[in-house]
TIMARVEX-359919 format. One record per residue (C-alpha): residue in three letters; y, x, z. Coordinates in steps of 0.1 Angstrom, whole numbers, padded with zeros to 4 digits, always signed. Example, Ala and Ser with C-alpha at 12.3 -4.5 7.8 and 13.67 -1.06 7.14 Angstrom:
BEGIN
ALA-0045+0123+0078/SER-0011+0137+0071/
This chain:
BEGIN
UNK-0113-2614-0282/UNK-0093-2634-0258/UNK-0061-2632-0255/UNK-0040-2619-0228/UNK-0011-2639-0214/UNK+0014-2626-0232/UNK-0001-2637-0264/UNK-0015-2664-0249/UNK+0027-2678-0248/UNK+0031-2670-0286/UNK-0001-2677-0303/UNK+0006-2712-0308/UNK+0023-2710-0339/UNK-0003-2691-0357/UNK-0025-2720-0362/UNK+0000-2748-0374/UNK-0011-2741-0408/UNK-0050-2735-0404/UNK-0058-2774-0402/UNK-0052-2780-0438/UNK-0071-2751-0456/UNK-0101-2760-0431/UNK-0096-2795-0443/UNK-0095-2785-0479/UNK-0124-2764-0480/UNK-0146-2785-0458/UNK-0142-2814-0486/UNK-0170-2802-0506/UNK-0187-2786-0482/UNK-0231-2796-0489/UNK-0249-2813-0460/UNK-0268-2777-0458/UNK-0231-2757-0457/UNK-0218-2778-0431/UNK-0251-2773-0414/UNK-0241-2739-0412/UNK-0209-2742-0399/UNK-0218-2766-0371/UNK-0248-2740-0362/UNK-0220-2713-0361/UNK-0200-2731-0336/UNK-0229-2738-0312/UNK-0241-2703-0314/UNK-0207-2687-0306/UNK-0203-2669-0276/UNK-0203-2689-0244/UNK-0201-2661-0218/UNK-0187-2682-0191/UNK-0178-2720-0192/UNK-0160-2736-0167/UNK-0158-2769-0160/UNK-0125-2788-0149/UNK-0126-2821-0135/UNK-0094-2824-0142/UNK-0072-2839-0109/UNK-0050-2810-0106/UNK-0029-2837-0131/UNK-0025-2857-0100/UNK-0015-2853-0060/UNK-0042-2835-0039/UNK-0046-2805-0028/UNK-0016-2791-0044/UNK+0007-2813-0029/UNK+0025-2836-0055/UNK+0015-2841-0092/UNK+0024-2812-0117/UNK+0061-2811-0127/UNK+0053-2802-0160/UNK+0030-2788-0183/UNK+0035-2750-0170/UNK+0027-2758-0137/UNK+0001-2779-0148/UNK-0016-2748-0164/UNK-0008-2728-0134/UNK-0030-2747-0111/UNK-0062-2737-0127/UNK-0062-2728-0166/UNK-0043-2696-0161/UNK-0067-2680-0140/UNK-0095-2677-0168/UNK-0070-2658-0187/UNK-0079-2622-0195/UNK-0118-2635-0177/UNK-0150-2639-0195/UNK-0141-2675-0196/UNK-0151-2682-0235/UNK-0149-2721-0233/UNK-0132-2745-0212/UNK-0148-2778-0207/UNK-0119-2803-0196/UNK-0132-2838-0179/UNK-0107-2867-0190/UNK-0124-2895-0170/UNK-0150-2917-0168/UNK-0140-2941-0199/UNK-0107-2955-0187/UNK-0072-2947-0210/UNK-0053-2932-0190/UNK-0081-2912-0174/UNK-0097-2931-0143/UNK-0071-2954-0147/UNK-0041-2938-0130/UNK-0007-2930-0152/UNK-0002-2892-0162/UNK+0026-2874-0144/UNK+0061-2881-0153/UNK+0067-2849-0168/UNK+0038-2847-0187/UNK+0034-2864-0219/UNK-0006-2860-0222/UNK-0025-2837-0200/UNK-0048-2836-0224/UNK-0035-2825-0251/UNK-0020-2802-0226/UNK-0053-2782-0219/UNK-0068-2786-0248/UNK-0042-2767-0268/UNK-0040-2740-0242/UNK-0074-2731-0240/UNK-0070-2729-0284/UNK-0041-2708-0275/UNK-0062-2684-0257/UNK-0089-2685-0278/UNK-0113-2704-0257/UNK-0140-2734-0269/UNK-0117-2763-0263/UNK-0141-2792-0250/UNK-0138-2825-0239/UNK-0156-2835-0207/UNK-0167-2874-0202/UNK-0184-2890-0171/UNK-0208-2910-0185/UNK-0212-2934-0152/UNK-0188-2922-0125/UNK-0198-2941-0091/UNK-0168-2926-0069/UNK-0154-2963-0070/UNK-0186-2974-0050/UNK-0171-2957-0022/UNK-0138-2976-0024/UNK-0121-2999-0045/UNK-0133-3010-0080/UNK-0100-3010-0104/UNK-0119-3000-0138/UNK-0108-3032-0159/UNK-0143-3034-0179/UNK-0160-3033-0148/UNK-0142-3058-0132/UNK-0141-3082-0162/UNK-0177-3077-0166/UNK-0192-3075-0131/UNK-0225-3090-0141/UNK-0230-3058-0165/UNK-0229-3033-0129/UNK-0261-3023-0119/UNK-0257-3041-0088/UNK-0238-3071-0096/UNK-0238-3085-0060/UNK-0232-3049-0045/UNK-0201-3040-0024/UNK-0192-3013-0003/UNK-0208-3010+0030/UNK-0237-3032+0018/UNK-0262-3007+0016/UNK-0275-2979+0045/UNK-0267-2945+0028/UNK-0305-2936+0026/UNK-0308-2965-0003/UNK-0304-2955-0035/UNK-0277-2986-0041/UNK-0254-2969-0017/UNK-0242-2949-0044/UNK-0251-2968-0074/UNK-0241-3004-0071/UNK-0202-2995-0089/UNK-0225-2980-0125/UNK-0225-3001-0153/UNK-0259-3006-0169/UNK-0263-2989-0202/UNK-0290-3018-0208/UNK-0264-3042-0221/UNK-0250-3037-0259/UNK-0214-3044-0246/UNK-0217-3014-0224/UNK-0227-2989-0247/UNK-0200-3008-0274/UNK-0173-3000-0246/UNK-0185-2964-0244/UNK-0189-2957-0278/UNK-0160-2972-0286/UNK-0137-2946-0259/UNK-0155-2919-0270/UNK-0151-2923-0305/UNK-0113-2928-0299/UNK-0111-2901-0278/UNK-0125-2874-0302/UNK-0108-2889-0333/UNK-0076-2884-0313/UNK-0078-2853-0299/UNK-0105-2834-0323/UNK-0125-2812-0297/UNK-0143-2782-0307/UNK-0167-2801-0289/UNK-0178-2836-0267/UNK-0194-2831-0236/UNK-0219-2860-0223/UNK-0215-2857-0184/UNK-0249-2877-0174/UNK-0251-2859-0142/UNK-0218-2879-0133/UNK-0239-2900-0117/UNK-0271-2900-0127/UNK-0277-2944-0125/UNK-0278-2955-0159/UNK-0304-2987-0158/UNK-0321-3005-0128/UNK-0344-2990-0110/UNK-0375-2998-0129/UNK-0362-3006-0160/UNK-0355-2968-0172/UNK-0388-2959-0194/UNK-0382-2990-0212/UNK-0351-2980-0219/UNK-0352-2946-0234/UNK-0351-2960-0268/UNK-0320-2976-0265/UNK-0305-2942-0255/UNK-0316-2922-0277/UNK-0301-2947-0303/UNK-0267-2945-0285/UNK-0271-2905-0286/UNK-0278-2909-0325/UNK-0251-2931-0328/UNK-0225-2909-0312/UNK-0242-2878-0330/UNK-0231-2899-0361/UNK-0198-2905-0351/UNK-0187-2866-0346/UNK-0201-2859-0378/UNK-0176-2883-0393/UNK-0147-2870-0376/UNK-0156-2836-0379/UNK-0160-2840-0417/UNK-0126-2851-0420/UNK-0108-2831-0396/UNK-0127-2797-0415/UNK-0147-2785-0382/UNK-0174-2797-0364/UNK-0174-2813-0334/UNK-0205-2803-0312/UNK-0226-2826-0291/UNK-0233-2813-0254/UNK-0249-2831-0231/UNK-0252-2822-0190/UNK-0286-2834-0181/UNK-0312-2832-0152/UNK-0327-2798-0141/UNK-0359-2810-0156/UNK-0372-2827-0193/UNK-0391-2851-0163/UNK-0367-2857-0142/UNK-0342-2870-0172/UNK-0369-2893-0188/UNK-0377-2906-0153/UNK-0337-2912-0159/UNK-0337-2931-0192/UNK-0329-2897-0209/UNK-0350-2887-0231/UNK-0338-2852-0232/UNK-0369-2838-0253/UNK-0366-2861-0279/UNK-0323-2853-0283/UNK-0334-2821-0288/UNK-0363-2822-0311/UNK-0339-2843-0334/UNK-0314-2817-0331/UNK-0292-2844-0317/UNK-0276-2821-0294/UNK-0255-2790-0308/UNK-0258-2774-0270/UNK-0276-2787-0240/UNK-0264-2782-0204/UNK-0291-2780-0178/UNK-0289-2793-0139/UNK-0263-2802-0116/UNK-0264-2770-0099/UNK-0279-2784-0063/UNK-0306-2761-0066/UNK-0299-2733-0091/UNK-0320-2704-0075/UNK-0349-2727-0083/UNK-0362-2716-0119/UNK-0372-2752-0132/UNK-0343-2752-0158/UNK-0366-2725-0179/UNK-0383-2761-0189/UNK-0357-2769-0208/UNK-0346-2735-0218/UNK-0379-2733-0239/UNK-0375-2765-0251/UNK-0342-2758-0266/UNK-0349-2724-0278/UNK-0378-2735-0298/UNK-0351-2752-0322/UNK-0326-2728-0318/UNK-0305-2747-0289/UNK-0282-2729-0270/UNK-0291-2739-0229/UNK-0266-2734-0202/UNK-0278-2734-0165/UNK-0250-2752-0143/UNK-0241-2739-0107/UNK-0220-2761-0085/UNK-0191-2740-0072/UNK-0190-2769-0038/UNK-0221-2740-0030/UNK-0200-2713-0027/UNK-0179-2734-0001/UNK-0217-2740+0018/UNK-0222-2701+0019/UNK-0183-2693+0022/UNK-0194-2661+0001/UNK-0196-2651-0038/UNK-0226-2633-0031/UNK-0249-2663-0040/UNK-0230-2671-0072/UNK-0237-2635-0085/UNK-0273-2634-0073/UNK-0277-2667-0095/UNK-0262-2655-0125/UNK-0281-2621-0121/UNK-0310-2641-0124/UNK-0300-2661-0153/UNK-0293-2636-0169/UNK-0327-2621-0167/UNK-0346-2653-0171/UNK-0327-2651-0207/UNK-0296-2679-0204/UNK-0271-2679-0226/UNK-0243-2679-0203/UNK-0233-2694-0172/UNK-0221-2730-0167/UNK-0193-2732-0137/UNK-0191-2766-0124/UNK-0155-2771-0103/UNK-0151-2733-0096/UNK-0121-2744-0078/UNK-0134-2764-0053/UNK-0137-2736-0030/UNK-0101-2724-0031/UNK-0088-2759-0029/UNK-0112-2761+0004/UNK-0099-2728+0014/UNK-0133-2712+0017/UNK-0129-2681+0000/UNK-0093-2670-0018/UNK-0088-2671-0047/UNK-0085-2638-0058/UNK-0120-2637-0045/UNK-0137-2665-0065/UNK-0119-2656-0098/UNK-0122-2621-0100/UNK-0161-2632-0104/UNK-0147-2644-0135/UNK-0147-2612-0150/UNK-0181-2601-0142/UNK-0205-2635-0141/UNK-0200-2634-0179/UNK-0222-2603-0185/UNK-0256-2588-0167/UNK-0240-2554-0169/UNK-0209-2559-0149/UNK-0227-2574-0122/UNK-0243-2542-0115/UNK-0233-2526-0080/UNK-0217-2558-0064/UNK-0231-2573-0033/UNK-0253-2599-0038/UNK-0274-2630-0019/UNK-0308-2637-0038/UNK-0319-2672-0026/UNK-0347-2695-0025/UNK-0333-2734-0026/UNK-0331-2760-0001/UNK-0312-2792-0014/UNK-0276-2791-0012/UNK-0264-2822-0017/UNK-0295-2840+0005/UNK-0283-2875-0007/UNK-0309-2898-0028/UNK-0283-2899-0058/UNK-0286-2863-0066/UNK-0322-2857-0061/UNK-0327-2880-0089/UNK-0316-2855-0112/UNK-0324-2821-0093/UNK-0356-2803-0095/UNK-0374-2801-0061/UNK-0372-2767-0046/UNK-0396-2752-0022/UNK-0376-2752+0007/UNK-0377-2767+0034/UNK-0414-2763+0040/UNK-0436-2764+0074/UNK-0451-2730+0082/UNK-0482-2721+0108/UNK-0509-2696+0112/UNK-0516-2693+0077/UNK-0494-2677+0056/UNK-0467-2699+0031/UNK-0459-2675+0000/UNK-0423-2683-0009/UNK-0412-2671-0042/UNK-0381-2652-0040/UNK-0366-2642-0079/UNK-0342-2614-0079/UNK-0326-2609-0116/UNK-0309-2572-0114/UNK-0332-2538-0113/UNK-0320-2521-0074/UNK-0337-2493-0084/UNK-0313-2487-0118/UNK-0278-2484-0102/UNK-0257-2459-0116/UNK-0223-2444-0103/UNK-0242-2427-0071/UNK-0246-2463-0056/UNK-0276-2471-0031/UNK-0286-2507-0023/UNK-0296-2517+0013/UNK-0315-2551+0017/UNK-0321-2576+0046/UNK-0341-2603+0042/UNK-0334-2638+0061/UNK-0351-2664+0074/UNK-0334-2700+0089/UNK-0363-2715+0110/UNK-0369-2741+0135/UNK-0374-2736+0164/UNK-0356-2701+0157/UNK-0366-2683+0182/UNK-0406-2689+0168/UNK-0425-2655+0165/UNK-0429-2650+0128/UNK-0453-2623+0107/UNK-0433-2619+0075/UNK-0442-2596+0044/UNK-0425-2589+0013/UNK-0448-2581-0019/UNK-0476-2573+0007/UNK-0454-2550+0028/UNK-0453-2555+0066/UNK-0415-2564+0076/UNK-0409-2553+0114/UNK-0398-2579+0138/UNK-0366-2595+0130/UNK-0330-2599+0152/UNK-0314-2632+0153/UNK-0281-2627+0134/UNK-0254-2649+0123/UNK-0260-2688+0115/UNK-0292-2685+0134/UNK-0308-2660+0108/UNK-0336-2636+0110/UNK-0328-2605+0097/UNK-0353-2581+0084/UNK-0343-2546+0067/UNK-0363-2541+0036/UNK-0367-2508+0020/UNK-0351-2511-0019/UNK-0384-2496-0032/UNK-0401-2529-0018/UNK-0383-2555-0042/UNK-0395-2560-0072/UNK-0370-2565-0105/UNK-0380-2601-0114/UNK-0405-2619-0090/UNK-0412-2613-0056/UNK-0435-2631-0028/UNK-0424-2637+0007/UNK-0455-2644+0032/UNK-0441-2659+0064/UNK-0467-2677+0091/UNK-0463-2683+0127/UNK-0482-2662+0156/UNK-0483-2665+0190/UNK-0488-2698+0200/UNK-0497-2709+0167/UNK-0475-2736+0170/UNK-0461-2755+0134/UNK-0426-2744+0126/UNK-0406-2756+0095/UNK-0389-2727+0072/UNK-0354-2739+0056/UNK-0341-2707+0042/UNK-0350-2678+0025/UNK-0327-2654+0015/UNK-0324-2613+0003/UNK-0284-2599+0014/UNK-0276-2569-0008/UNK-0255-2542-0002/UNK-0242-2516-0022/UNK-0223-2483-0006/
């Protein structure tokens, strides 16, 4: 159970003395017991994990840097208190000490171990969050001393910013270091190991998705051998520490939203798993989570007993300036059989001022759980790309939308995860479907599960509404047919949506 905030201020003394009974009796611990005990970790209960990227420690959005560690908290932590916020995942940087290079604030000894004995405090997973090939330095100025005193190992020695138009891939990528070179991965492994050895985790996230650019372009298949040893390697390493601090250390890694599109990578996803290299797997960057692609690697992992985690980026929330998406998604997680929800920067939004705060993390009392979704308004979504730059669509499954539509009807496949019908509490949903096309004012014949949809009004942001009888929407999947009449003239669909209301 987690605790509220006033034992959250006075449980830290209860553990001072656990570490040494979990040392002692870990000592002589079989491979097959501590097998056990790392299996119990990674099954635990995950309802919620949310993500930190960790610059509240410095100036921003907040104004100056944190006075101390109680404001520190304050800026974020404090708000999964008393939420369904099981584990906190806390980045520290990209591979630089102190984290991306900058020094931590003066009253605050180690931010680190700041948040990481909070989130024990409160009973929460207390995880440690690495970028494995953070590019934002592409966009600026390169201060990361391995990089600079190894430019030939970046995976565009020559690169600079400005070089490149934004549409080519280098753009973004010219800053990563090449995991192709042994002093790279030596560097890496060499943090990491540090790191965890320092600090003792309940568990070490590998952030591929931050960025995904780990070879040349070209040279990635070739490669996957070399990372998977690295992955082993690593593996090896936590098993170490985690023998002789008396609790595992999990292995997570944050890969693509598909097993192809992290081969195509250098990530050979399938294989971490089938090895059982990976404790608990991390699926997508959340650019297109309505898509269901992610249930690729959800099988994967559940056929060795692999806890999977679909990721939503929060930054989406700040695109639809609504919550409603963000439960529609987890509604359908949920029913497509996740095993919790994985929030990427759920801040973002509040720090961008797009919805309040009290509005985005109230939702972290009822994402956590199918059943306390029920009877909140919803959006139900078919994806179009988010983020439409050539970095992320490495990594992000493609989505259906946008799509040309004509005379002949497009099905769209529209998911919607909670049963309309089933509400309890004297509650009645009332849908509108949306559609964003261009031209907009095009003449449309839409249908929903075979059902004739009367003409639509052009509402807000261009979108065309058409009410939708609850008994039309099927719990689980549904088919949109949209084609163009009239003129017959082509027309290209970018949105599909389903608004739910409940009254």
């Amino acid at each position: 159970m987690a605790l509220n905030r006033r034992r959250f201020l006075t449980a830290g003394a209860l553990a001072l003395g656990s570490g040494t009974l979990m040392r002692s009796s870990a000592a002589g611990l079989s491979d097959a017991d501590w097998r056990k005990r790392q299996l119990k970790s990674a099954h635990r209960r995950r309802r919620i994990i949310y993500n930190d990227d960790g610059d509240a420690r410095y100036k921003g959005y907040y104004g100056p840097p944190p006075k101390d560690d109680a404001e520190l908290l304050q800026r974020r932590f404090n708000a999964t208190l008393d939420t369904q916020v099981d584990s906190y995942f806390w980045c520290i940087g990209d591979g630089q000490d102190p984290p991306w290079g900058l020094p931590q604030p003066a009253g605050i000894k180690d931010s680190n171990t700041t948040m990481l004995e909070a989130a024990r405090r409160a009973d929460k997973e207390a995880v440690i969050s690495v970028r494995m090939n953070d590019i934002h330095d592409a966009f600026g100025t390169v201060k990361y001393p391995f990089k600079l005193n190894n430019r030939r190992m970046l995976i565009e020695p020559d690169g600079a910013k400005g070089r490149y138009p934004k549409s080519d891939l280098r753009f973004w990528t010219w800053s990563a270091l090449d995991y192709a070179f042994p002093e790279v991965r030596e560097h890496k492994f060499a943090y990491l190991s540090k790191v965890c050895a320092k600090y003792v985790p309940d568990a070490l996230e590998l952030d591929f998705f931050r960025h995904p650019a780990y070879f040349k372009q070209g040279q990635e298949a070739k490669n996957l051998p070399v990372m998977t040893e690295f992955i082993r390697r690593i593996r090896r390493r936590l098993d170490e520490i985690g023998r002789r601090s008396g609790r595992p250390i999990l292995l997570i890694a944050r890969l693509a939203d598909t097993p192809e599109k992290s081969v195509r990578m250098g990530l050979d996803g399938p294989t971490w798993i089938k090895e059982h290299l990976l404790d608990v797997l991390i699926v997508g960057g959340g650019y297109a989570p309505f898509w269901t692609a992610w249930t690729e690697y959800r099988d994967l992992a559940k056929k060795q007993e692999i806890p999977a985690y679909p990721c939503f980026n929060c930054s989406l929330v700040s695109h639809f300036g609504s919550v409603e998406p963000m439960r529609g998604i987890a509604s359908n997680w949920w029913h497509l059989g996740a095993d919790g929800v994985y929030l990427f920067n759920p801040f973002v939004p509040v720090d961008l001022k797009k919805v309040s705060a009290k509005m985005m993390y109230a939702d972290l009392n009822h994402l956590g759980d199918p059943r306390t979704l029920v009877g909140l308004d919803k959006v139900f979504c078919q994806d179009y790309f988010s983020d439409n730059s050539v970095l992320m669509q490495r990594m992000t499954a493609d989505p259906p939308l946008p799509t040309s539509i004509s005379a002949a009807a497009k099905t769209i496949p529209l998911l919607v995860g909670e049963n309309l019908a089933s509400a309890s509490g004297g509650k009645k949903a009332t849908c509108l479907l949306q559609l964003a096309c261009e031209p907009a004012d095009v003449a449309l014949t839409v249908k929903l599960n075979g059902k004739d949809l009367r003409a639509g009004e052009l509402g807000k942001d261009k979108l065309r509404e058409y009410p939708v009888p609850v008994t039309s929407v099927r719990h689980g999947n549904n088919d949109v047919n949209v084609a163009v009449r009239g003129n017959n003239r082509a027309s290209r669909l970018n949105r599909v949506q389903l608004r739910v209301r409940w009254s």
